[in-house]
C-alpha positions as CSV (number, residue, x, y, z in Angstrom):
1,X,114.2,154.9,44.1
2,X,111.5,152.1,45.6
3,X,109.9,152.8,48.8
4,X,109.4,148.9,49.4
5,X,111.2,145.5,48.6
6,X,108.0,143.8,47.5
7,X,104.2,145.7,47.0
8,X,101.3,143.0,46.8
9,X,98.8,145.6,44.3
10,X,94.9,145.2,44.6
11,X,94.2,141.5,45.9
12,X,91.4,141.0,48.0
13,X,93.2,140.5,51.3
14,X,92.3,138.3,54.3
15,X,94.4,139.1,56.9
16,X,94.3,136.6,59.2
17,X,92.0,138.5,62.1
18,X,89.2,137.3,61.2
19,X,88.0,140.9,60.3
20,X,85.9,140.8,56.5
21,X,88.1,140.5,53.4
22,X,88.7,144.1,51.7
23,X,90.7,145.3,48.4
24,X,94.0,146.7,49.5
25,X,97.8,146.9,48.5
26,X,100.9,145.0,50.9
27,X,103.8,146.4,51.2
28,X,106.9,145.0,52.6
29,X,110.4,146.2,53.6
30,X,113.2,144.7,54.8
31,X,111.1,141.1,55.4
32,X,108.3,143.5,57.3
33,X,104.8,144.2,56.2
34,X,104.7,147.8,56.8
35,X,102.0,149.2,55.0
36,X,98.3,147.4,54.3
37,X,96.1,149.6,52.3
38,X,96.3,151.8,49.6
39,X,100.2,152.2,48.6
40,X,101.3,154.7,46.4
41,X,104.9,154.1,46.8
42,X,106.7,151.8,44.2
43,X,107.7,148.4,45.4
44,X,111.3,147.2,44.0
45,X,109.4,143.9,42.9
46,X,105.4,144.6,42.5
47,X,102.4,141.6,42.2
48,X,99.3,142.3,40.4
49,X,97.5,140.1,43.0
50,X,93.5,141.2,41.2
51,X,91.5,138.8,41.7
52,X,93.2,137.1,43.7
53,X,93.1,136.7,47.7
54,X,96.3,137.7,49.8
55,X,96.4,135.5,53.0
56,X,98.8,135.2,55.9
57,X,101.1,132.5,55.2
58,X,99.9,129.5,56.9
59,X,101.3,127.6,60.0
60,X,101.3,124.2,60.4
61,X,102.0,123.2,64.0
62,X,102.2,119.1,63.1
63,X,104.8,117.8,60.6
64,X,107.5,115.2,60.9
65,X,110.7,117.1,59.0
66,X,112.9,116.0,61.4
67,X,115.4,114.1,59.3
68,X,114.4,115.5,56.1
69,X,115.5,119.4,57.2
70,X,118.9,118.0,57.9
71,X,119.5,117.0,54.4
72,X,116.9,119.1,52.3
73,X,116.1,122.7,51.6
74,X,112.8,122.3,50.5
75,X,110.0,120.9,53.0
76,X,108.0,119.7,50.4
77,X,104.9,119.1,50.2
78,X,104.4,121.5,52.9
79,X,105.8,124.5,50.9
80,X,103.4,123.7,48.0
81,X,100.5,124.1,50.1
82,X,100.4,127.7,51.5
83,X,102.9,126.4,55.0
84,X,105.5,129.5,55.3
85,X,106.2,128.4,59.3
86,X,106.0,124.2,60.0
87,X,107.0,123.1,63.8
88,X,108.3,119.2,63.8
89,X,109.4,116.9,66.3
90,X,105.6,115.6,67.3
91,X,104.0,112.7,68.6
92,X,107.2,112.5,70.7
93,X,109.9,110.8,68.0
94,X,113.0,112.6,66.5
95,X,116.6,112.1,66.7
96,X,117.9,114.1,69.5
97,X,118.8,113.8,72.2
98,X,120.9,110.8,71.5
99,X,124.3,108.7,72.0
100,X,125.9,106.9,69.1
101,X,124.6,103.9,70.0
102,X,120.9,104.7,70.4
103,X,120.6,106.0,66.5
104,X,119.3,103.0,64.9
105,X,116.9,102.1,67.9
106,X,115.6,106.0,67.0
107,X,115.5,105.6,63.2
108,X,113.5,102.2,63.6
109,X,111.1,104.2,65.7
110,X,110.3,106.7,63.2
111,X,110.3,104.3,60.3
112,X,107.7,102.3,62.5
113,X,105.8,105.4,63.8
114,X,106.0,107.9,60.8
115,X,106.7,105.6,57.8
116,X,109.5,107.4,56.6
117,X,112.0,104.8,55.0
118,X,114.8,103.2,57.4
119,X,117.6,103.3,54.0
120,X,116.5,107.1,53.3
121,X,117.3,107.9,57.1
122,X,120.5,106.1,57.3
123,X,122.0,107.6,54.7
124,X,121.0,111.0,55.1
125,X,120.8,111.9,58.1
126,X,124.6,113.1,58.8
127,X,124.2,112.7,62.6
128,X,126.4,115.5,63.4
129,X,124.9,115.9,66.6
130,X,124.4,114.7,70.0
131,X,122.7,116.8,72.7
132,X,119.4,118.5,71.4
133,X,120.8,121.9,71.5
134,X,123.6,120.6,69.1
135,X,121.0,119.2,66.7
136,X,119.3,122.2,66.3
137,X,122.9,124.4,65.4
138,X,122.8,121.2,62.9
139,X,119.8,122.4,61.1
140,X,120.8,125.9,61.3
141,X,123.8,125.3,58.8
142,X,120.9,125.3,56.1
143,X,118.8,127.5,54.3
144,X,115.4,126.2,53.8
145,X,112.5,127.4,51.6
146,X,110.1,128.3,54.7
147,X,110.9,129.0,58.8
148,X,110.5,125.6,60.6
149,X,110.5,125.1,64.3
150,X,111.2,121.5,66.5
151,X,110.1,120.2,69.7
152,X,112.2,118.1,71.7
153,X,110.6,114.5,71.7
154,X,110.1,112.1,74.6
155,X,110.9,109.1,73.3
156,X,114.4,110.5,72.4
157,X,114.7,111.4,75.9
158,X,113.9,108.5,77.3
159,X,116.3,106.0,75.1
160,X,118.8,108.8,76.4
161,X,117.9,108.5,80.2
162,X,116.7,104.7,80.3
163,X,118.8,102.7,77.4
164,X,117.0,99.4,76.6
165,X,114.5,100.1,79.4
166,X,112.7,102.7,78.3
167,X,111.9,100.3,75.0
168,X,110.6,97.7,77.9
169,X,108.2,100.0,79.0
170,X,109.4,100.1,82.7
171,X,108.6,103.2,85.2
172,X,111.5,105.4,85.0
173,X,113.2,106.0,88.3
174,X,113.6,109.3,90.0
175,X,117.0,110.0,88.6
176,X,116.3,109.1,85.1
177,X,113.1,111.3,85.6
178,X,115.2,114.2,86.8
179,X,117.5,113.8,83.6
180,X,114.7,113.8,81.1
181,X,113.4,116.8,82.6
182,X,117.0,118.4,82.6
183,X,117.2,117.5,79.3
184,X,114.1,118.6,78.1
185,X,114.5,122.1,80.0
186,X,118.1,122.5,78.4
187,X,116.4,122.0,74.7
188,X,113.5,124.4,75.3
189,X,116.3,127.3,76.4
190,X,118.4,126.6,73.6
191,X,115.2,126.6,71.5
192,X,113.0,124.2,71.1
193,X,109.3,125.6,70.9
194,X,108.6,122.8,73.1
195,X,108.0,119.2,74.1
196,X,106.0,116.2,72.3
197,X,104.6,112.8,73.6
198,X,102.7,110.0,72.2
199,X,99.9,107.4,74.2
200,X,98.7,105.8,71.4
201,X,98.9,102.1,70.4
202,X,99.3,103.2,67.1
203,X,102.7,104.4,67.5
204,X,105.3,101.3,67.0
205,X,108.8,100.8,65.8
206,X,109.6,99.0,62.3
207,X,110.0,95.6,65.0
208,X,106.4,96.1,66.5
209,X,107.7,97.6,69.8
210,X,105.3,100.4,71.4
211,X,106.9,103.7,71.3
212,X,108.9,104.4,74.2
213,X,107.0,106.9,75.7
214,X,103.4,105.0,75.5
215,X,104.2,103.3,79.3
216,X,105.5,106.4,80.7
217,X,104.5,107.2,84.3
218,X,102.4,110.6,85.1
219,X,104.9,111.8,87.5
220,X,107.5,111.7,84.8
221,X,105.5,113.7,82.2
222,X,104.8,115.9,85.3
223,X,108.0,116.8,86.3
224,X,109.5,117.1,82.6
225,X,106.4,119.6,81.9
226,X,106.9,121.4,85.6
227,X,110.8,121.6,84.6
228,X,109.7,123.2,80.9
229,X,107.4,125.6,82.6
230,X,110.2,126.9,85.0
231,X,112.0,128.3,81.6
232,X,108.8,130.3,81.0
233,X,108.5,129.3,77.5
234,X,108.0,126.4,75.7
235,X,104.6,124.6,75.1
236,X,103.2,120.9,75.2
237,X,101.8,118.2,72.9
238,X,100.3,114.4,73.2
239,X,99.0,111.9,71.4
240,X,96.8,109.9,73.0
241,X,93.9,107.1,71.7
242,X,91.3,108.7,74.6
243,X,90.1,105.0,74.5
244,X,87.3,103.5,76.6
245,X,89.7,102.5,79.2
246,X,92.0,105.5,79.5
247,X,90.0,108.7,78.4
248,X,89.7,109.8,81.5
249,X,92.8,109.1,82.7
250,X,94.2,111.3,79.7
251,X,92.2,113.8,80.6
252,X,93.7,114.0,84.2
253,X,96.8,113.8,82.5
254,X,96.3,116.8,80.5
255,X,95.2,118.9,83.1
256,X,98.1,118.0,85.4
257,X,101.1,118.5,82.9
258,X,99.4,122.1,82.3
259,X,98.9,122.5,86.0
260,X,102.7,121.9,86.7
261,X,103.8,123.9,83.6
262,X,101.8,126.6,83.3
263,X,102.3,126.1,79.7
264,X,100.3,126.0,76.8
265,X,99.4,122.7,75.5
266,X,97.4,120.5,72.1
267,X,96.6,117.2,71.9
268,X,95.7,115.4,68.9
269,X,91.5,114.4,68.2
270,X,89.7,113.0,65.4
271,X,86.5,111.4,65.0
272,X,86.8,107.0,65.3
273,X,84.2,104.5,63.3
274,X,83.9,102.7,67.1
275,X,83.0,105.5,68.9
276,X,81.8,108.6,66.5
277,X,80.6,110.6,69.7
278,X,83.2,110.3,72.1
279,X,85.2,113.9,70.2
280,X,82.0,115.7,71.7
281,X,82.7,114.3,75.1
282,X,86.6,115.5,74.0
283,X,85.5,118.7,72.9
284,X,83.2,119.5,76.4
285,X,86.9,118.9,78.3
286,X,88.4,121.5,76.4
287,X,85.9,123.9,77.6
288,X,86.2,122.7,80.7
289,X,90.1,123.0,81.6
290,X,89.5,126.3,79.1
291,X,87.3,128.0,81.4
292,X,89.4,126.8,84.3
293,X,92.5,129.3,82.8
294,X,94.8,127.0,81.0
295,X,95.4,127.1,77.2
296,X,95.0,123.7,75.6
297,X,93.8,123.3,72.3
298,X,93.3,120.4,70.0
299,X,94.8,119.8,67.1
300,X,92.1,118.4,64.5
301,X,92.1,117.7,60.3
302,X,91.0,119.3,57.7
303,X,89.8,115.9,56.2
304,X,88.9,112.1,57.1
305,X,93.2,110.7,57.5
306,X,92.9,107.5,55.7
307,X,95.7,105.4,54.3
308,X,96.6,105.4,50.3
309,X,97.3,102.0,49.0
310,X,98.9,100.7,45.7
311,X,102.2,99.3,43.8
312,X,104.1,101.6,44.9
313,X,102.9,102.4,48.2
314,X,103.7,100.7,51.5
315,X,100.7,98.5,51.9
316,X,97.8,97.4,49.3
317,X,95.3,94.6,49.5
318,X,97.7,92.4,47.6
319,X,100.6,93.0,50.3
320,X,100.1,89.9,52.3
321,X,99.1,87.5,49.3
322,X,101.7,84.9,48.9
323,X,102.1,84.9,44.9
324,X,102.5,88.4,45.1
325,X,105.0,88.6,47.4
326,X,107.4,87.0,45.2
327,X,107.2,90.1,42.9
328,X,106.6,92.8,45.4
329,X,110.0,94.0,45.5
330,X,110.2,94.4,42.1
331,X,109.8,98.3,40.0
332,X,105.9,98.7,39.5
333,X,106.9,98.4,36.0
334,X,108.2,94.9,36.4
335,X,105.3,94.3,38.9
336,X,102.4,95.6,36.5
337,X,103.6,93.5,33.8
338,X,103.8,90.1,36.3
339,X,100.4,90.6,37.2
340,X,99.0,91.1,33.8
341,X,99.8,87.7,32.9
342,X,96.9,85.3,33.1
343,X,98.4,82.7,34.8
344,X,99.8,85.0,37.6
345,X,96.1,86.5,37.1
346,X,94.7,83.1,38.5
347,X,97.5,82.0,41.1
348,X,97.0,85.4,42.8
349,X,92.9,85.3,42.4
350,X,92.5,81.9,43.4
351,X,94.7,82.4,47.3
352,X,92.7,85.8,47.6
353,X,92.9,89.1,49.4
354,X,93.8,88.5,53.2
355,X,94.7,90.7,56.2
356,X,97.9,90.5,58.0
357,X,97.1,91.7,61.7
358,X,101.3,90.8,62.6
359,X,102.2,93.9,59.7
360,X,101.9,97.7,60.4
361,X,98.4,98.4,59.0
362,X,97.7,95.0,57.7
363,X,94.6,94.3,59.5
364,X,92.9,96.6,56.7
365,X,94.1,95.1,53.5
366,X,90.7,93.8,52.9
367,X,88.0,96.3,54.1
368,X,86.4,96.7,50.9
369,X,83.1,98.1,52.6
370,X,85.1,100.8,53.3
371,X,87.8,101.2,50.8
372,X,87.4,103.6,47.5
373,X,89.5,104.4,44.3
374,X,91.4,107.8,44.5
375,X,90.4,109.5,41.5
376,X,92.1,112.5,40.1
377,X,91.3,114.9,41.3
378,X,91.0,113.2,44.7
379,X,87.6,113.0,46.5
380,X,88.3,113.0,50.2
381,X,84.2,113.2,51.0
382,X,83.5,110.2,48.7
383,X,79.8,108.2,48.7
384,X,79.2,105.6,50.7
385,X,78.1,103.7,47.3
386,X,80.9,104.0,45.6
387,X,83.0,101.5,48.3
388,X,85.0,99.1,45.9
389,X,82.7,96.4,47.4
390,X,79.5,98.8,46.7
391,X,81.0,98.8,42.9
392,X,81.6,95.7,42.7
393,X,78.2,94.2,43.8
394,X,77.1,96.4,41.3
395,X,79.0,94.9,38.4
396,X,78.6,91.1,39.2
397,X,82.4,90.7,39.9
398,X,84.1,89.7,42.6
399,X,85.6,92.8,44.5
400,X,89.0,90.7,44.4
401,X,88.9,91.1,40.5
402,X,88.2,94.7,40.5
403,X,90.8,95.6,43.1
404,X,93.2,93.8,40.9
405,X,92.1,95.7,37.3
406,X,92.4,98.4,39.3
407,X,95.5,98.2,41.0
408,X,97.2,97.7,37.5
409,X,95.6,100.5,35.6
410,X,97.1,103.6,34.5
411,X,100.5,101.7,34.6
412,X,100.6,101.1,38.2
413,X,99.6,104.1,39.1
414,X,96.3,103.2,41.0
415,X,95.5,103.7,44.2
416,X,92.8,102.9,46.8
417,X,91.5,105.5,50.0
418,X,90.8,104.1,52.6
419,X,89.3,106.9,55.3
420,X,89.7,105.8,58.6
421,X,89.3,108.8,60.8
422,X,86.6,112.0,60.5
423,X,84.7,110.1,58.1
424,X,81.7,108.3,59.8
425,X,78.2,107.6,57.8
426,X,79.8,108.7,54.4
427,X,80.0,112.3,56.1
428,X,82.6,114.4,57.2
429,X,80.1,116.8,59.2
430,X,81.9,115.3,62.7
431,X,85.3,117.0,61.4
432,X,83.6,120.6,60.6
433,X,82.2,120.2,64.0
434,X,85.9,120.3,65.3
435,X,87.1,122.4,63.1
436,X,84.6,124.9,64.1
437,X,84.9,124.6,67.8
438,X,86.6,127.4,69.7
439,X,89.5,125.5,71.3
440,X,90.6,123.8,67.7
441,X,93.3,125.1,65.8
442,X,94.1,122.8,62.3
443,X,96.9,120.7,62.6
444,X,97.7,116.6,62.1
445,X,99.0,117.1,58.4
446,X,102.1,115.1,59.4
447,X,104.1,116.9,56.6
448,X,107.1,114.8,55.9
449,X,105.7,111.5,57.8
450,X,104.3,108.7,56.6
451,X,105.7,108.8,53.0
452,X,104.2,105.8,51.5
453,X,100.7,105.6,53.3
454,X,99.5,109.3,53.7
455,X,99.7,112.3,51.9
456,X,98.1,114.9,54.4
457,X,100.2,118.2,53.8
458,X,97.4,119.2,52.0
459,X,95.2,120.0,54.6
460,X,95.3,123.8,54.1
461,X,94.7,123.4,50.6
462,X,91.4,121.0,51.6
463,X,90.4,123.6,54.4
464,X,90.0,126.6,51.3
465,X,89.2,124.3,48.3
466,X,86.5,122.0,50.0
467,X,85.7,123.7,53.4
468,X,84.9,127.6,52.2
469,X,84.6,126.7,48.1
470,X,83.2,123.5,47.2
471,X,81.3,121.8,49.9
472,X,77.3,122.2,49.4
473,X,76.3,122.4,52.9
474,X,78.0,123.5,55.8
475,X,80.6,125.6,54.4
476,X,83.0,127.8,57.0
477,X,83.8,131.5,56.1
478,X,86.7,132.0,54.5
479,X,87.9,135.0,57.2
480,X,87.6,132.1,60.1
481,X,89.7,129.7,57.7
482,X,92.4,131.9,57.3
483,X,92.3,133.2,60.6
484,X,92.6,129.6,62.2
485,X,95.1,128.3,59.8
486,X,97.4,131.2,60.2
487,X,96.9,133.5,63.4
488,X,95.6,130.9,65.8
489,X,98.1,128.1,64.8
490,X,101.2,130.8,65.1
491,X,99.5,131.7,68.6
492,X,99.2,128.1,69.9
493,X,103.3,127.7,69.7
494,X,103.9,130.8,70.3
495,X,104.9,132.6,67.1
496,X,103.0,136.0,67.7
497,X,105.3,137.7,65.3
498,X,103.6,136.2,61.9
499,X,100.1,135.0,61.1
500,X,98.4,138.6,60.5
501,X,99.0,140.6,57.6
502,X,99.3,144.2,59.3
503,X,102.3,146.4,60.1
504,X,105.0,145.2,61.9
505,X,104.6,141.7,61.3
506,X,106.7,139.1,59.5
507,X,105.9,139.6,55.8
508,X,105.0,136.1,55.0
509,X,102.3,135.5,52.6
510,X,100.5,133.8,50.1
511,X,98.1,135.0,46.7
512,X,95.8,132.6,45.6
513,X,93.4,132.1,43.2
514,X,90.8,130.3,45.1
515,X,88.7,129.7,41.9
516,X,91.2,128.0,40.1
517,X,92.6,126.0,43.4
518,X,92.4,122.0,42.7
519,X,94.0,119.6,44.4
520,X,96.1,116.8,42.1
521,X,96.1,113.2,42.6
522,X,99.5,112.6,44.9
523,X,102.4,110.3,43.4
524,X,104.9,108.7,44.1
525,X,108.5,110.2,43.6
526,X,111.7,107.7,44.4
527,X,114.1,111.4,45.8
528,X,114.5,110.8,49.5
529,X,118.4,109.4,49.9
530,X,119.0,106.1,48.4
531,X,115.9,106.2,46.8
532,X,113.6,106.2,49.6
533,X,110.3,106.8,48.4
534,X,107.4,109.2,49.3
535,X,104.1,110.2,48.1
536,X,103.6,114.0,46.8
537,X,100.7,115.9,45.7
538,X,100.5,119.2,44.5
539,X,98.1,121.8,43.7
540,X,97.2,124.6,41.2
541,X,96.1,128.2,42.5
542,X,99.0,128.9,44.7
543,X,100.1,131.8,42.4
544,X,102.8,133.5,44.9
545,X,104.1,132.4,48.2
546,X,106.5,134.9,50.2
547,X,108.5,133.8,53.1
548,X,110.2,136.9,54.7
549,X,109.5,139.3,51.7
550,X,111.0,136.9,49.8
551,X,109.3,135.0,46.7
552,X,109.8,131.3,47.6
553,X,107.0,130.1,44.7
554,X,105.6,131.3,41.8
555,X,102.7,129.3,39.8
556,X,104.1,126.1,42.5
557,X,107.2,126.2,41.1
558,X,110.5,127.3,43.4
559,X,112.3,130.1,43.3
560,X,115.2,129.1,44.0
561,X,115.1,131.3,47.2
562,X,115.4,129.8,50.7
563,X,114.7,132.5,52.8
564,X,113.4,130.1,55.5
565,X,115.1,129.9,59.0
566,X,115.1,127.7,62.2
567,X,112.6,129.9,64.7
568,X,114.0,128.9,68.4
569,X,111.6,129.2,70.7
570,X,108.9,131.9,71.1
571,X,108.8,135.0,69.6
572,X,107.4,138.3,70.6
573,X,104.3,140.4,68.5
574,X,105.8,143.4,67.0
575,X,105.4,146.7,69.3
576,X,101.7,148.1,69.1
């Protein structure tokens, strides 16, 4: 008979400690690592992992699965990319808790904030719920292809306790404060891993409204943090622009939701074109309120987040051109084959390439100074002279005209990168600077967000690929990579139970060949409900992924096993 379920044989395995790689054997029982080392017993199922490196499976504490877990099995991209536990519900939007008549004000909200299409939200999401704890036995009743965790979200809350005030951005009162914090205790003890807010002006409904929660007053996100840290679980997560007017203010904040709480807490940082050293002033903080005992990290990316652009993509420079328009709701097929006539050529040439400051990210449709083909495979680090307008100049052609060839080559299929975050003076060294700090953990991938402008699931792919393989200078080791991606993200919400490949812990991991890992160009696929659309990208070198001793992909392709599980709420490190 087998000793073991599933015996990972003579991969070079990084277990997520950040202790030096070493050549050993994983095996797994009954969804357990139990033995890391040399195994002689037979595993019922055995991988010939040589060559290969065995890693932790990765945890990605920022995604946006919300609606999609209600109505799909497999959180793709995410799943693709190494992810065996995501957490959703961030940046304070999702779709519980809610009354009847507050849905569609909560799908515009995430259409707005998240790009994810209204149509494919309407029609799948089956709304069987209304309370928070009701939503999560809603995503229970299905199997899913990794474990996935949600935080209850304050903008839901506040539609629930306010109605069309909290959209008005009016200071709740005392009794609608006490009932967001009820409600928000009520989801964490049922099992939400915790709560989620959002500051930014960035964050606006399909209409243009600011998110519900950007107005709200600091006693309300004190009390509903003071009422989440009197469960004794849960943690804490903001958004927040840390602008020249507020930065300090946000840091106050910060340190008086963990104050009240006593919870652990992340916060979202990048580095901005306007002010590239203002994350160092960020990053001091952290030390500070660090040092002073409480546990808040910052969630930072692996790469510059830009937005993608093209036919078939939400925005591209084009999107606000009046002869354009009239074809812009056609298939890219249809679209591709209008603009490749040469009178359309001329009518769309001659009225030009124009921003459109009143549509959600239209002020950028012409910032060809800073814009860039994506190539395949993608360059996320690209040169500073190879800008569209940089290319252009260098041609004699009008950038207009080469954005045009462009966006009509390869069938439709082009697209344009524009990094907007993390990449400052053609560099990404600000973002290794975070990524290296000790109060950073990876995160901001938005998995399952912004469908037709970002494709960021990746991240853990990027982090091994460019960040330990590729990149000639400034490289970070591959033991702290894995370490960070796995062990400290599972830490930061919680999840102590996963994230280390040792015995006793949650036999979830991945075998990868890091030589032959490449990243693909994403596309667009038309398969959300009623056709919504969303970019995808996949990569090569993911040659196993296990999720509870169970074989979820092989080579990137499913299994057809969905071993995958809501977690609710925190869960304990196996006993020394």
């Amino acid at each position: 008979m087998s000793a073991y379920d599933l015996v990972v044989r003579g991969g070079t395995v990084v277990d997520g400690t950040g202790e030096a790689r070493r050549t050993a054997d994983v095996a797994i029982k009954d969804g357990i690592v139990v033995e890391v080392g040399q195994v002689s017993g037979r595993g019922r199922r055995e991988i010939d992992a040589d060559g290969a490196l065995v890693t932790p499976g990765f945890v990605d504490v920022h995604t946006h699965y919300d609606g999609q877990a209600t109505w799909d099995s497999y959180l793709q991209p995410s799943s693709w990319h190494g992810a065996t536990t995501v957490v959703m519900g961030n940046c304070g939007v999702g779709f519980a808790p809610v009354v009847p008549a507050d849905r569609e004000r909560l799908v515009e909200l995430m259409e707005g904030v998240e790009d994810i299409p209204g149509v494919a939200l309407t029609e799948g999401l089956p709304w069987t719920w209304q309370s928070f704890p009701e939503y999560l036995d809603a995503l229970e009743t299905r199997p899913h292809d990794l474990d996935f965790a949600a935080q209850v979200p304050h903008a839901a809350l506040r539609v629930r306790a306010m109605g069309e005030r909290a959209a008005a951005h009016t200071l709740a009162d005392d009794e609608e404060i006490a009932m967001m914090a009820k409600l928000a205790a009520e989801a964490v003890e049922a099992g939400a891993v915790g709560f989620s807010t959002s500051r930014t002006l960035n964050h606006k409904s399909i209409s243009g409204e600011l998110t519900p929660s950007y107005a709200a007053g600091r006693d309300e996100l004190v009390e509903i943090s003071r009422a989440i840290g009197a469960t004794g679980k849960g943690v804490l997560q903001l958004v927040t622009d840390f602008d020249d007017e507020s930065y300090g203010t946000d840091y106050d904040l910060i340190r008086a939701m963990v104050e009240a709480s006593g919870r652990p807490m992340s916060f979202s940082l990048s580095q901005s074109r306007r002010r590239p050293d203002r994350f160092r002033e960020t990053l001091r903080f952290l030390e500070e309120v660090n040092a002073e005992g409480h546990r808040v990290r910052a969630q930072v990316s692996a790469r510059g987040i830009g937005l993608l652009m093209g036919l078939d993509c939400t925005l591209n420079p084009l999107s606000a051109n009046p002869a354009y328009e009239r074809i812009a709701h056609l298939p890219v097929a249809e679209q591709v084959r209008a603009l490749q006539d040469p009178e359309m050529r001329r009518e769309v040439l001659a009225l030009g390439v124009k921003a459109d400051p009143n549509r959600i990210g239209g002020s950028v449709l012409d910032r060809f100074d800073q814009m860039f083909e994506l190539t395949d495979p993608p360059n996320y680090e690209p040169d500073p002279a190879d800008t569209l307008e940089a290319r252009a100049q260098r041609a004699g052609v009008p950038v207009e005209e080469l954005v045009y060839d462009l966006l009509i080559a390869d069938e439709g299929r082009g697209m344009f990168y524009l990094p907007f975050t993390n990449y400052v003076d053609g560099s990404l060294d600000g973002g290794r600077d975070m990524l290296a700090h000790d109060f950073t953990i990876p995160g901001l991938s938005d998995g399952g967000a912004h469908v037709g402008t970002i494709c960021d699931a990746s991240f853990s792919t990027t982090l091994l690929q460019h960040w330990v393989r590729d990149r000639e200078r400034g490289r970070l080791p591959l033991e702290f990579v894995v370490q960070r991606q796995a062990r400290a993200t599972a830490e930061a919400v919680g999840f102590l139970d996963r994230g280390l490949l040792a015995p006793g812990y949650k036999a979830d991991l991945n075998v990868i060949d890091l030589d032959a890992l490449h990243l693909h160009k994403p596309e667009v696929h038309h398969d959300l409900p009623a056709g919504g659309r969303r970019l995808l990208q996949r990569a090569d070198g993911y040659r196993h992924t296990v999720v509870s001793g169970v074989e979820t992909y092989v080579d990137g392709q499913a299994t057809g096993e969905l071993p995958g599980r809501l977690v609710r709420g925190p869960q304990a490190a196996p006993p020394a």
